[in-house]
N, C-alpha and C positions, 0 to 999 in steps of 0.2 A: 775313173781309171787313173791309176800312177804315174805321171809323166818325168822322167829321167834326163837332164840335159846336161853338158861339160859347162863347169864355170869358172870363167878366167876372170881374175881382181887383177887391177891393177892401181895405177896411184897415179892419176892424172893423165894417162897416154890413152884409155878406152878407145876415144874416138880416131886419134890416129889409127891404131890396130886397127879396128873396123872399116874405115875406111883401104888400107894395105890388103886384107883378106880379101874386100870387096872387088879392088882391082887388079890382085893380081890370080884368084882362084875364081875358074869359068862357075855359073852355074850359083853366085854368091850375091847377096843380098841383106840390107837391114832390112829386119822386120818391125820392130818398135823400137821407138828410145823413150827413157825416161830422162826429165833433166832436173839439175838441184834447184828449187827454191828460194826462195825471202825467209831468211832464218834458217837453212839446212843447215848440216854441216860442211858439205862441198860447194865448192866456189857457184855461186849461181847461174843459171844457165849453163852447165859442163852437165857432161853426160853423167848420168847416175849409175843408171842400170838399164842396159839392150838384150832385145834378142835380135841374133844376126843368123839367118842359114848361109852356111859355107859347105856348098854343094852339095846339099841339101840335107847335113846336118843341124839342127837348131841345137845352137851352142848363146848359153847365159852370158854378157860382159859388165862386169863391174868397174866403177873407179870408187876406191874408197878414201877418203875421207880423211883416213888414218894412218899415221908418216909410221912406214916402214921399214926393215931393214933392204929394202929391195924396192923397185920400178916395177917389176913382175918376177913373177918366179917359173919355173917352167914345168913346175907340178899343176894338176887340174881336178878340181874337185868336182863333184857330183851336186846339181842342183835338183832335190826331189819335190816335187811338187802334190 
């Protein structure tokens, strides 16, 4: 079955955000984190890639790696599974 979820990149702040959702929206929760590596590209041990429900949607959270024109943007993409 095709799973559908909202993915938010960011550039170093993932786990603050996650954290802010968690406490400030009822019903919010990480579900898994992934963190960076020995040899990744992001700093190791900082978050990778999570899933977080935020009241009881499961939304993707990315920190990437890759200096961008932006900290986050407030567009959201589609992660399909």
């Amino acid at each position: 079955m095709t799973k559908v979820s909202p993915f938010l990149m960011f550039e170093g702040k993932a786990e603050e955000a996650m954290i802010l959702y968690c406490e400030t929206i009822p019903g919010s929760s990480v579900l898994d984190v992934t963190n960076y590596g020995p040899g990744e590209d992001g700093p190791q041990g900082t978050v990778k890639l999570a899933r977080v429900s935020i009241a009881g949607l499961e939304v993707m959270v990315f920190n990437s790696p890759v200096h961008h024109a932006f900290t986050f943007t407030p567009s959201v993409s589609l992660y399909v599974d």
